[in-house]
N, C-alpha and C positions, 0 to 999 in steps of 0.2 A: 156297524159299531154302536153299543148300546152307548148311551148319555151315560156319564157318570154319576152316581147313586152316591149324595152328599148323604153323611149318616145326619146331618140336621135338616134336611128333606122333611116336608109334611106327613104324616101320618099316612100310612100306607091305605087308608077307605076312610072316609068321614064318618063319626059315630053317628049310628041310625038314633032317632029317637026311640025306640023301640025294641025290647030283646024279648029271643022265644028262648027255649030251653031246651039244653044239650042234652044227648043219649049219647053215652058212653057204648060201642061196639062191645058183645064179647070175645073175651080172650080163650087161646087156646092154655094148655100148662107145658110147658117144656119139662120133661121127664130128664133128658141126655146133656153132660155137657157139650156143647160146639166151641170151637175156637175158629182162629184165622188172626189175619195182618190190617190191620187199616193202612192201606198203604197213603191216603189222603182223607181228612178229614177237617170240615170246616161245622163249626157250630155259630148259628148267626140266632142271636137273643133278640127278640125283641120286649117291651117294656108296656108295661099299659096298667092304669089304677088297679088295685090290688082287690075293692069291690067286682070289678067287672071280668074279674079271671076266676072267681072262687067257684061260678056255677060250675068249674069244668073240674072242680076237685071232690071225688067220692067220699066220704064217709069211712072207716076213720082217721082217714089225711086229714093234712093242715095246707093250705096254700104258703109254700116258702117267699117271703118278704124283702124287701130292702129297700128304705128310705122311702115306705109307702107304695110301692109298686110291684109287680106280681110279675113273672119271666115267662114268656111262651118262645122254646129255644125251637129251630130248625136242626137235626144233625143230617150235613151231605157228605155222605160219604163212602168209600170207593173199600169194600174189605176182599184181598185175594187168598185162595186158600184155605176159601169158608167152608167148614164140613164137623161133623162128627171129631170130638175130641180123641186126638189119638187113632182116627182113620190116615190109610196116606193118600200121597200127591191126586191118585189117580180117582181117588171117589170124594176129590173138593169139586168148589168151584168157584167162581167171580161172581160177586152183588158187587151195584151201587144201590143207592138208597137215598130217601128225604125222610127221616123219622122225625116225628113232631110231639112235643113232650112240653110237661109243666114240670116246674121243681117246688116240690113238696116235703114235708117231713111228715115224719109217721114216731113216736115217741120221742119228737124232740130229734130227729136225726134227718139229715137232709137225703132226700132219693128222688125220685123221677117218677113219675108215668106218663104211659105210652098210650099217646090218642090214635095214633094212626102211624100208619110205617110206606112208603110208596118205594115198592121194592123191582129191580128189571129181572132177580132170578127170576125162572119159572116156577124151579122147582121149591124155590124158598115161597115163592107167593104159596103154591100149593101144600105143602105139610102145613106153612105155617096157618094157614088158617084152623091146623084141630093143635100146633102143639107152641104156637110161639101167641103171649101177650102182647107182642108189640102190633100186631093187629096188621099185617102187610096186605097190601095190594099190589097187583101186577099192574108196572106202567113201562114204558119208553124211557129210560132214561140214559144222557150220554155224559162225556166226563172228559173236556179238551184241558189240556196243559202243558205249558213249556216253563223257562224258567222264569217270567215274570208274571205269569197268567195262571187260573185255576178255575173254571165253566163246568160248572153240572146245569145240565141244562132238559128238559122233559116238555118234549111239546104240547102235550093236555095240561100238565101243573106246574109248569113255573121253570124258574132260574135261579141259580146263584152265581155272581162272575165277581172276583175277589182281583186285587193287584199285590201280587207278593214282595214287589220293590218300594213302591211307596208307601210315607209312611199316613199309618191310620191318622182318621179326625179323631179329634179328641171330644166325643159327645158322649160318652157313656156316663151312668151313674154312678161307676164305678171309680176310684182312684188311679187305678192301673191295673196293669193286664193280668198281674197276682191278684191282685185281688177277686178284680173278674174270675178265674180261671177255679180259686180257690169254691166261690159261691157256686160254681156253676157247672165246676166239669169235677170237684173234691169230695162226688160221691161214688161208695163203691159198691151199691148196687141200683138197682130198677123193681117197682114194687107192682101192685096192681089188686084189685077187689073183687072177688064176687060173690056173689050172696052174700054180701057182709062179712067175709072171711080173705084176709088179709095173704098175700104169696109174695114172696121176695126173691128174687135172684142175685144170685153175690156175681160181679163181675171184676174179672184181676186182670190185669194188664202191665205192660212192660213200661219202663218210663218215658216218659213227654215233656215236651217242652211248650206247652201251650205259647201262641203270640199273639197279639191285635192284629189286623190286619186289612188294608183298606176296602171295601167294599164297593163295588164299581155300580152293581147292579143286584137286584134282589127283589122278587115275587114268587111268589106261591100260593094258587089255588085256596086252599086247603084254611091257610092262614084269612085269607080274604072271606070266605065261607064262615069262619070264626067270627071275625069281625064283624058280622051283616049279625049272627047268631047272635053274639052277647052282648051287641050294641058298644062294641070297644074300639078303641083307636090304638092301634098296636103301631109304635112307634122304634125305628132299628136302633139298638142302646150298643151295640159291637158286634163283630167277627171275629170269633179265636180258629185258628189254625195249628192244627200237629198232622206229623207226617209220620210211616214207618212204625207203628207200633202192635206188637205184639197181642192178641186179647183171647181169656177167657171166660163165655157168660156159661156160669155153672146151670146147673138142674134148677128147677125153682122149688121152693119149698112152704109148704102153709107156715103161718105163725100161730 
């Protein structure tokens, strides 16, 4: 049994003296819309000075702000029935996932990009490397839960282990969990650069009910990696939780 993961816990790596500089992966362009179900989904934020998060935003983004600080979000999540929009039952399949994201604006409008994506499909790791931006990687990933519990768990990169009956600490910088929910999960699409030329995907989805939710446990690789790179102390600010929702991420398109 893991120790409980106080969300006012120290900083998940002591900040190095010292930062190198980040290379962004390239992305593929998704041509096709896909859909599917998130049957589970946990987004866990964490927080860190808003200088030390910019090196990870391209050009021409903005690193999205709040009371000083910069958001490097984790999303773990479980989608069934992932395929080709408007394929059926029989040519989907099952992903979990650890997609790792900064929240940015691009003309003043809030959206995401996609640093890296740690995906258990095969076949999602494989296309996506020529046709999806979120940059996935083939890992091990498993996904335990009953009704007070919720474990995505990957033994080369990390954990996340959530208590759904208890209630959340109250450290975020946020007011509450609208609030949270509104900055963090209140965009509807995912963007991404290359060569200097901007691509968007509009993503539509069914309704949710985002909630805090106590965090028991929480490491990732990936984020730790980050940390040593931009010389930042990435500190956990919340866990939002939704279950059961419908989603489609469209074709991507230049701007």
């Amino acid at each position: 049994m893991d120790t409980p993961y106080a969300l006012t816990a120290p900083p998940l790596i002591p900040q190095p003296t010292r930062s190198a500089p980040f290379a962004l992966e390239a992305g593929g362009t998704q041509f096709l819309a896909v859909s599917g179900t998130l049957t589970d989904r946990l987004l866990i934020t964490y927080r860190t000075d808003a200088a030390r998060l910019r090196p990870l935003v391209p050009a021409p983004f903005e690193l999205d702000t709040y009371a000083g600080y910069g958001f490097l979000s984790v999303c773990a999540v479980e989608i069934a029935g992932m395929g080709l929009a408007g394929t059926p039952s029989f040519l989907r399949w099952q992903n979990r996932e650890f997609l790792y994201r900064v929240g940015v604006t691009l003309r003043g409008e809030p959206t995401f990009v996609t640093l890296r994506s740690e995906v258990s499909s095969p076949l999602l790791a494989l296309l996506g490397r020529y046709f999806s931006h979120y940059r996935p990687r083939l890992v091990e990933l498993e996904l335990q839960r009953d009704a007070q519990r919720l474990r995505f768990e990957s033994p080369s990169r990390g954990l996340v282990e959530v208590d759904l009956a208890s209630k959340p600490e109250q450290a975020s910088v946020f007011a509450d969990q609208e609030q949270a929910a509104d900055f963090l999960l209140g965009m509807k699409r995912s963007a991404d650069v290359v060569r200097g030329r901007v691509r968007v995907q509009q993503i539509e989805h069914g309704p949710w009910q985002p909630r805090f939710v106590h965090t028991r446990a929480a490491r990732f690789g990936f984020v730790e990696e980050l940390a040593r790179t931009l010389g930042a102390r990435f500190e956990l600010d919340n866990t939002l939780a939704v279950h059961d929702v419908p989603h489609v991420w469209k074709a991507a398109r230049w701007l």
